[in-house]
Structure formats: structure tokens, C-alpha cells
N, CA, C and O of each residue as an XYZ file, in Angstrom:
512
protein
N     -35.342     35.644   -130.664
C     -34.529     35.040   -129.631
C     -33.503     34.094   -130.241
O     -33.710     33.534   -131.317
N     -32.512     33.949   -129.603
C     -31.354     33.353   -130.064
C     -31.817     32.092   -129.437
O     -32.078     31.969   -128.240
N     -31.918     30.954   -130.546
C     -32.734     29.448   -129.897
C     -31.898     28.388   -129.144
O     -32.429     27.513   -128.460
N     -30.305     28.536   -129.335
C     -29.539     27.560   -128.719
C     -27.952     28.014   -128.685
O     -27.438     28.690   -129.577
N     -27.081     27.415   -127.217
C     -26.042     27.918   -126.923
C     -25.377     27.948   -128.184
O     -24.616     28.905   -128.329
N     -25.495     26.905   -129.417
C     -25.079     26.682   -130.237
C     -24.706     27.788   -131.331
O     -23.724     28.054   -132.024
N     -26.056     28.321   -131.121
C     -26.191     29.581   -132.014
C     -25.679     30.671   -131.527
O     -25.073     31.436   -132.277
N     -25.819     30.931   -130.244
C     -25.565     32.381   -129.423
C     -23.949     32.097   -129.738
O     -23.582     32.843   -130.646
N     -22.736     31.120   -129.186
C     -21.558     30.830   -129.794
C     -20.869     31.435   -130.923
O     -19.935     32.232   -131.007
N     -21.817     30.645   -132.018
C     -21.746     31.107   -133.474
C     -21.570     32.647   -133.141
O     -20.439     33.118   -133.015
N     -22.739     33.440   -132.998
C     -22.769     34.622   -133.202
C     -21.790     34.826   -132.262
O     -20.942     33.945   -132.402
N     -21.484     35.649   -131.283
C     -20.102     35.586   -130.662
C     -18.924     35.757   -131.379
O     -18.456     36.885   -131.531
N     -18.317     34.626   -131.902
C     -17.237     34.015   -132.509
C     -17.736     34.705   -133.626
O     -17.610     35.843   -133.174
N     -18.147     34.845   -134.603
C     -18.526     35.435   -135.852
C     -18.282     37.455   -135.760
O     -17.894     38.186   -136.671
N     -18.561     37.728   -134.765
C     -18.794     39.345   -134.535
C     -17.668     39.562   -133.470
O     -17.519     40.755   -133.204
N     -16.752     38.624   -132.723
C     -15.916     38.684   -132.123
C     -16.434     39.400   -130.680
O     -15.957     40.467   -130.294
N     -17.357     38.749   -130.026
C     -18.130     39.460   -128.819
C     -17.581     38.947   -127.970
O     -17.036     37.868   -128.203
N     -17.511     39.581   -126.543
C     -17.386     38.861   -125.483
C     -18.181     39.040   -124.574
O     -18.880     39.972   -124.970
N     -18.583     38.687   -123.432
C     -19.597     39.232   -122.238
C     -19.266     39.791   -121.127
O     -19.148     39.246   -120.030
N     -19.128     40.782   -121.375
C     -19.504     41.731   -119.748
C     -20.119     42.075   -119.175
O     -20.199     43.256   -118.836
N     -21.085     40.820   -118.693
C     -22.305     40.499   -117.983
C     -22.612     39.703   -118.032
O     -22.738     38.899   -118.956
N     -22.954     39.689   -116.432
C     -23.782     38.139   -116.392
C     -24.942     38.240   -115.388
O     -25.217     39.276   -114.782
N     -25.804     36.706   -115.225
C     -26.930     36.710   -115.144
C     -27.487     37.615   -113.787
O     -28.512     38.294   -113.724
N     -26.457     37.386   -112.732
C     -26.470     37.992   -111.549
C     -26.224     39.489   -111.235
O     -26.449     39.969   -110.124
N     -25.634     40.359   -112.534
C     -25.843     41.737   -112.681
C     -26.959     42.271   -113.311
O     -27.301     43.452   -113.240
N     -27.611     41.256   -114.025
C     -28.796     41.538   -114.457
C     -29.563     41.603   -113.542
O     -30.049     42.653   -113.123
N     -29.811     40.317   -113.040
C     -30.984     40.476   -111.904
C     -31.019     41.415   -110.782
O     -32.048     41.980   -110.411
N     -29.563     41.602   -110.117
C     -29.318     43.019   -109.863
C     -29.989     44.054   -110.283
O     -30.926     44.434   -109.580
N     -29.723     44.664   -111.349
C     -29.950     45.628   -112.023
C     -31.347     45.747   -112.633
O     -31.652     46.879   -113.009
N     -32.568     44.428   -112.853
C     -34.032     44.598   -112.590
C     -34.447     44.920   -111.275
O     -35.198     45.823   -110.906
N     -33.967     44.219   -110.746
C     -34.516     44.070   -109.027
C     -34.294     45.615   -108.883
O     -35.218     46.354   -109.221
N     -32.907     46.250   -108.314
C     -32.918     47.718   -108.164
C     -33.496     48.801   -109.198
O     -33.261     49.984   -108.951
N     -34.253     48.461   -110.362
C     -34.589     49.575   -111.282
C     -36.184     49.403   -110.968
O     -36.933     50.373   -111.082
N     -36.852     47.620   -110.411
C     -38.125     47.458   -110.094
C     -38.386     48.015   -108.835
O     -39.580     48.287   -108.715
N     -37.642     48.308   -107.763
C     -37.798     48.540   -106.259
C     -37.950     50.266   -106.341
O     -38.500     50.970   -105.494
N     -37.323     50.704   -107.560
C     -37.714     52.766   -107.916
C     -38.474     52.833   -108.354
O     -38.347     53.005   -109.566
N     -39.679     52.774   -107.885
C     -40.915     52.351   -108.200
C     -41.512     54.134   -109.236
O     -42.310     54.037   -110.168
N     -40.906     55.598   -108.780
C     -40.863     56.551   -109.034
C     -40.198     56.413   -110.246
O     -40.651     57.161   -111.111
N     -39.271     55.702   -110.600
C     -38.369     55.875   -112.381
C     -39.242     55.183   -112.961
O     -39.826     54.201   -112.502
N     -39.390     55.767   -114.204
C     -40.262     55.398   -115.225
C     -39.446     55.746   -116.603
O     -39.829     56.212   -117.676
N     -38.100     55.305   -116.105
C     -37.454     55.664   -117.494
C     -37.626     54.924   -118.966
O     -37.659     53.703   -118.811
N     -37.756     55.358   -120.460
C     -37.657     54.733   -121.448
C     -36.352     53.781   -122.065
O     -35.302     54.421   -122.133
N     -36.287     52.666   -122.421
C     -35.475     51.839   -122.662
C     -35.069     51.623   -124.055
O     -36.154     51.824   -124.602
N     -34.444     51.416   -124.781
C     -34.435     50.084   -126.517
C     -32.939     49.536   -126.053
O     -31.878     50.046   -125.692
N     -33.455     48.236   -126.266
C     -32.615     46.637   -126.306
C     -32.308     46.517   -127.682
O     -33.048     46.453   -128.663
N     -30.929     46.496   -127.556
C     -30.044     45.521   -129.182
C     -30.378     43.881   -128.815
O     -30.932     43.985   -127.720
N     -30.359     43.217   -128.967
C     -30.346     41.623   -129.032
C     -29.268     41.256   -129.796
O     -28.869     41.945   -130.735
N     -28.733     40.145   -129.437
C     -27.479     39.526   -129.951
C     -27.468     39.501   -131.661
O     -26.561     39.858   -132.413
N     -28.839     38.935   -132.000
C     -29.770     37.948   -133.250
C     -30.127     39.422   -133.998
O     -30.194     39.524   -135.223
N     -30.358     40.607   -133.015
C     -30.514     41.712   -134.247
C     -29.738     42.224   -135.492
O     -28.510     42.167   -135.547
N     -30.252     42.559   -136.154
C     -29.026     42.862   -137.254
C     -29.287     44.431   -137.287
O     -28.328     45.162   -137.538
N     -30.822     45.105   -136.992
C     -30.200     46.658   -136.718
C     -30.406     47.011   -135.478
O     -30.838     46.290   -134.579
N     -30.063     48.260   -135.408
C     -29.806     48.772   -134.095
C     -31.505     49.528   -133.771
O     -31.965     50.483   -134.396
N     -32.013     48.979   -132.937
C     -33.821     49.502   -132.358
C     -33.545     50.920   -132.710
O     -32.481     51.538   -132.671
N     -34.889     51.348   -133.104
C     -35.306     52.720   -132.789
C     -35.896     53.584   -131.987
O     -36.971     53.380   -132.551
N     -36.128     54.241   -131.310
C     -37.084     55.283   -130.540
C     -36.622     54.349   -129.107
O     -35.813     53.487   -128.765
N     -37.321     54.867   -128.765
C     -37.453     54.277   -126.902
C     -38.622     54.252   -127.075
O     -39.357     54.717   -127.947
N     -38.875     53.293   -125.599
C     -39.973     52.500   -125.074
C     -40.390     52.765   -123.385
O     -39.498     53.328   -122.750
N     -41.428     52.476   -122.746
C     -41.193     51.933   -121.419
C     -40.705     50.513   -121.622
O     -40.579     49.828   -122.638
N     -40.426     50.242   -120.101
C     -39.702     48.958   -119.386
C     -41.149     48.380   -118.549
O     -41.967     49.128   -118.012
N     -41.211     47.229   -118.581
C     -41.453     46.458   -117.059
C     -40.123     45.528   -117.236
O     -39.680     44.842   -118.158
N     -39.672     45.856   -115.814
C     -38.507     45.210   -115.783
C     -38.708     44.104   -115.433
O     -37.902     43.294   -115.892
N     -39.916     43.477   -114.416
C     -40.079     42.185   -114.037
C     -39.856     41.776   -115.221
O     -38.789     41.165   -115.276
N     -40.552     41.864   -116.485
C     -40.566     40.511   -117.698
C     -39.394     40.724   -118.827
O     -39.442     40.323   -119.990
N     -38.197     41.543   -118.122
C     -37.136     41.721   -119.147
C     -36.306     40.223   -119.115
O     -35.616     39.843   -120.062
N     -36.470     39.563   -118.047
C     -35.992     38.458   -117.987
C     -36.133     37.260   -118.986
O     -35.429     36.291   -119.269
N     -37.343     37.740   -119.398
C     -38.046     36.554   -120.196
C     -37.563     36.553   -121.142
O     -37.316     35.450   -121.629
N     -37.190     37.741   -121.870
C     -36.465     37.993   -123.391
C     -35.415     37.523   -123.624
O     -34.963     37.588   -124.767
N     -34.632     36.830   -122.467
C     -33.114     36.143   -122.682
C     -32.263     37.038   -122.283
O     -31.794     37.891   -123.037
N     -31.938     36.910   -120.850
C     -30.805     38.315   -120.430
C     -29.446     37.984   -121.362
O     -28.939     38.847   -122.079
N     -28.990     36.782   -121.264
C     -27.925     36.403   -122.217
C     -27.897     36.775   -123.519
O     -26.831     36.615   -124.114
N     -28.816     37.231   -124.096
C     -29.042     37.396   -125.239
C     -28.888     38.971   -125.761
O     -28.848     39.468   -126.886
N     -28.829     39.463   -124.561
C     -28.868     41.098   -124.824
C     -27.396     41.770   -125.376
O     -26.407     41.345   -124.779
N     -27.212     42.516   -126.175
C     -25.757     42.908   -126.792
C     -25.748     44.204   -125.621
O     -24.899     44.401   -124.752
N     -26.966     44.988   -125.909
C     -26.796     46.406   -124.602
C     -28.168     46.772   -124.910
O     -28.992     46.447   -125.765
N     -28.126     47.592   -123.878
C     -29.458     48.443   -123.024
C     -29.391     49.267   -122.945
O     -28.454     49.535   -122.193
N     -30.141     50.555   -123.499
C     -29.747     51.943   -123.170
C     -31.192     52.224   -122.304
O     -32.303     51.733   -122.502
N     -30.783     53.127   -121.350
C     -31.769     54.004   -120.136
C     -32.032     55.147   -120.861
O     -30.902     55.324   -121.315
N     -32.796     56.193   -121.371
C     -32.914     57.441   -121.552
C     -32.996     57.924   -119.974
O     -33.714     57.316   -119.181
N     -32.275     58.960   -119.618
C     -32.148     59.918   -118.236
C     -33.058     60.497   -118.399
O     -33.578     60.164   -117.334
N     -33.976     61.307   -118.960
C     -34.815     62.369   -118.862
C     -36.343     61.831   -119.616
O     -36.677     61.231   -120.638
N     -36.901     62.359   -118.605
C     -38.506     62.094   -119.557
C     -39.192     62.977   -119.354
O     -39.149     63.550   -118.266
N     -39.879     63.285   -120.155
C     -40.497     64.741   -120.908
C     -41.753     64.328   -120.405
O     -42.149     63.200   -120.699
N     -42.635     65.278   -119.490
C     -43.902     65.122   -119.125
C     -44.577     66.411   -119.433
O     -44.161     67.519   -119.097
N     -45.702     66.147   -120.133
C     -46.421     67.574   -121.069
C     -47.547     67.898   -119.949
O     -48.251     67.038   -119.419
N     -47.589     69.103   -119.717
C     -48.557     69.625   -118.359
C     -49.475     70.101   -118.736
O     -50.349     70.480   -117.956
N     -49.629     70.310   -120.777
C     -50.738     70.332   -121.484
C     -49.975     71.598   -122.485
O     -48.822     72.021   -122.567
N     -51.603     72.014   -123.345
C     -50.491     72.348   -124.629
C     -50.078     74.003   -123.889
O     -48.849     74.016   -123.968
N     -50.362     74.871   -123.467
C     -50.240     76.091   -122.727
C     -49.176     76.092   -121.730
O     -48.592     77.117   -121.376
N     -48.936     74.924   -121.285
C     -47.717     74.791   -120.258
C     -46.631     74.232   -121.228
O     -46.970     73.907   -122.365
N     -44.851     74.064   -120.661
C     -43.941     74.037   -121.085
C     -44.137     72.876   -120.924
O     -45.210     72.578   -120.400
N     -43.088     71.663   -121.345
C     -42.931     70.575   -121.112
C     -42.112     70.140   -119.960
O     -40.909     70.312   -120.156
N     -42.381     69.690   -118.955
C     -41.349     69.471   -117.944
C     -40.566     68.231   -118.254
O     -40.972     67.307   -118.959
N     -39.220     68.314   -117.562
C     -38.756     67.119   -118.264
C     -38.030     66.495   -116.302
O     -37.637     67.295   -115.453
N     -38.073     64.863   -116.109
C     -37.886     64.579   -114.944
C     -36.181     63.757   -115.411
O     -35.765     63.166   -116.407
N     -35.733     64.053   -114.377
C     -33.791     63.785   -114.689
C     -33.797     62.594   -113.482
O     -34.008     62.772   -112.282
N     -33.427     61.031   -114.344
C     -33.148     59.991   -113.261
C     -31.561     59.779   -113.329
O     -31.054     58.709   -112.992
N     -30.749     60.958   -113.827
C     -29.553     59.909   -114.423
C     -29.300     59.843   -112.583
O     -29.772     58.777   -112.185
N     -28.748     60.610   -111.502
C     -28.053     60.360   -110.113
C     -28.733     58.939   -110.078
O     -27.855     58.079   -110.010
N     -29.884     58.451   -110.099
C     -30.585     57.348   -109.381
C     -30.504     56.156   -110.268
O     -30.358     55.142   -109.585
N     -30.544     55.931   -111.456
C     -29.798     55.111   -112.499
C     -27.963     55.134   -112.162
O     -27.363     54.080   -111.952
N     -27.336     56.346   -112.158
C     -26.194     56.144   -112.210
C     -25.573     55.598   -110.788
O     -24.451     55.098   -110.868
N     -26.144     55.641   -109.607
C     -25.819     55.015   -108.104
C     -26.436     53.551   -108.595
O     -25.643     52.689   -108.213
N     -27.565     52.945   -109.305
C     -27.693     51.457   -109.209
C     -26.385     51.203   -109.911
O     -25.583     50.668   -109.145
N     -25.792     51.466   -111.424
C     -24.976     50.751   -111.965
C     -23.773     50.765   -111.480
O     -22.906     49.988   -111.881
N     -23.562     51.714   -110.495
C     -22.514     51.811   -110.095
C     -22.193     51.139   -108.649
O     -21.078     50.729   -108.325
N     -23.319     51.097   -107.864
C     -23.342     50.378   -107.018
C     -23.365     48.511   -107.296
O     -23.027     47.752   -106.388
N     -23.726     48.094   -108.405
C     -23.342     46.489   -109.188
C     -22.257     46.419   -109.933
O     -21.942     45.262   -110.211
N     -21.254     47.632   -110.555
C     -20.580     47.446   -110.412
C     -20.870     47.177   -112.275
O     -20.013     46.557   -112.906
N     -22.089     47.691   -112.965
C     -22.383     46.920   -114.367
C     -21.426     47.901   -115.053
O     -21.033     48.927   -114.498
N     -21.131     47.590   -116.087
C     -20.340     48.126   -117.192
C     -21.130     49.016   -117.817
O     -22.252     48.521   -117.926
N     -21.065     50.353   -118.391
C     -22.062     51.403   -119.125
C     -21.198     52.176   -119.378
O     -20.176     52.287   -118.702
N     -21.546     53.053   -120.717
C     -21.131     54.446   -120.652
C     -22.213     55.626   -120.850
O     -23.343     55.249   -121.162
N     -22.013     56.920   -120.715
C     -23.255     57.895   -120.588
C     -23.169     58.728   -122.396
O     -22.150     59.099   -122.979
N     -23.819     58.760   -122.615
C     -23.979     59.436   -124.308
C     -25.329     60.410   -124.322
O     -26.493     60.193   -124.660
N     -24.493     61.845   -123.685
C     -25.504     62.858   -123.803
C     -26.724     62.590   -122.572
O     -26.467     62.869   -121.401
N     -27.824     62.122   -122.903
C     -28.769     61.747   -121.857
C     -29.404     60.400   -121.428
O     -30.263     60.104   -120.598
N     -28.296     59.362   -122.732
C     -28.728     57.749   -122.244
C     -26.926     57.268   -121.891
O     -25.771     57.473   -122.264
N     -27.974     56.300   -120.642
C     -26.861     54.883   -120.287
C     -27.129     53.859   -121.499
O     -28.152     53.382   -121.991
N     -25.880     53.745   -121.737
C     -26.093     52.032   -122.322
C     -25.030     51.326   -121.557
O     -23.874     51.631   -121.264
N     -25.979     50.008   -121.260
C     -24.996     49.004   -120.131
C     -25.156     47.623   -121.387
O     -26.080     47.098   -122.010
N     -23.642     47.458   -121.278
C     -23.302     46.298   -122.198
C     -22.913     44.819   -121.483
O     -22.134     44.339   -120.660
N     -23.935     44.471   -122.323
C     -24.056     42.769   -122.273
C     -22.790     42.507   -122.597
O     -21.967     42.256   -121.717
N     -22.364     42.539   -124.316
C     -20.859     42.066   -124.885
C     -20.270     43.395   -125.370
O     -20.933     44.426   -125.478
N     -19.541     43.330   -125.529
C     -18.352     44.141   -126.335
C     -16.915     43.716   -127.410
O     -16.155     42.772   -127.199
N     -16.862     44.286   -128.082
C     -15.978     43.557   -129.101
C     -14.621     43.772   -128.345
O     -14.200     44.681   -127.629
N     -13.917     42.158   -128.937
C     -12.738     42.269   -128.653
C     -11.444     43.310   -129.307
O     -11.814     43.765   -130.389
N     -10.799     43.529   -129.129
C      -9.484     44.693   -129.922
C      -8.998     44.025   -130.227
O      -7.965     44.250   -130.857
């Protein structure tokens, strides 16, 4: 976690970030991803303080994404599709949330772009 405005600044100004987001699109954007109680999509978070970029995906509880420092987040990627195995004789089914992910961000209005089968919604973005 990034420990003080002091520092989050620094970094900023150092990597030339800015924020396109704030606290109230976040909470937005838990609240409507906690209320689809049916999406169970996989997540990985960059953090401001990271120096590489996460690997693999994860699940979410979105209630306690808050806790991690929404300010602190560089971006968020959604994986759209999740692969559910019906055992080894059956195919793998795979379940598609991008329509129901792509109506929340678009309905808040959050900043994202789509890459193949993940959203990533950006915290900052570099300046040009």
C-alpha cells in the first residue's frame, strides 16, 4: 500500500500519472458488480506502488476491494469469460459476462478499454 498522500504524489509526478477515477466511481462500480450476485468474474489489480504488472487472475469479493486503497489502484482488469469444467468427459463450458460488466461501466460512465476477453478500467493514465 502506498502509506501517504506524500508518497502516492511522488509516484504520480515521477511516472507522469493522472486519475481517471475517483472514489465515487469506484464505489459505484463495487456496489453494481456486488448486487450481480450471478458474476463471478476473475480480476488482477496493478497498484500504483507495484513495479510489475500481476499475473494470472483471481476471484473478487468486491465488498473488501475497498480496503486495498481504491486511490491506489493504477487499473483493474475483469476477465469476461469463465471456464466451468462439467468434469473430465464433458467439454468445458465457458460463461460470457462481458454485456453485464459492459452496461455497469458504461452506465458510471468509468473509463476502460476491452482487450480480447478482459476490461481494464483505469484508475490513472499517463499523460502525452
Amino acid at each position: 500500500m502506498v502509506k501517504s498522500q506524500y508518497v502516492l504524489a511522488r509516484i504520480l509526478e515521477k511516472r507522469r500519472l493522472v486519475s481517471v477515477m475517483n472514489l465515487t466511481k469506484w464505489r459505484a462500480l463495487i456496489e453494481a458488480m456486488s448486487e450481480l450476485t450471478h458474476l463471478e468474474p476473475a480480476v488482477r489489480i496493478k497498484y500504483l506502488h507495484d513495479e510489475l504488472e500481476p499475473v494470472g487472475f483471481a476471484p473478487i469479493w468486491w465488498d473488501q476491494l475497498e480496503q486495498t486503497g481504491l486511490s491506489t489502484i493504477e487499473w483493474l482488469e475483469i476477465k469476461a469469460f469463465k471456464e466451468i469444467s462439467a468434469g473430465l468427459l464433458s467439454p468445458t463450458l465457458q460463461v460470457d459476462y462481458t454485456d453485464s460488466i459492459q452496461e455497469i461501466l458504461d452506465r458510471y460512465s468509468i473509463p476502460y478499454v476491452v482487450e480480447g476477453e478482459v476490461f481494464r478500467i483505469w484508475g490513472y493514465q499517463r499523460l502525452q
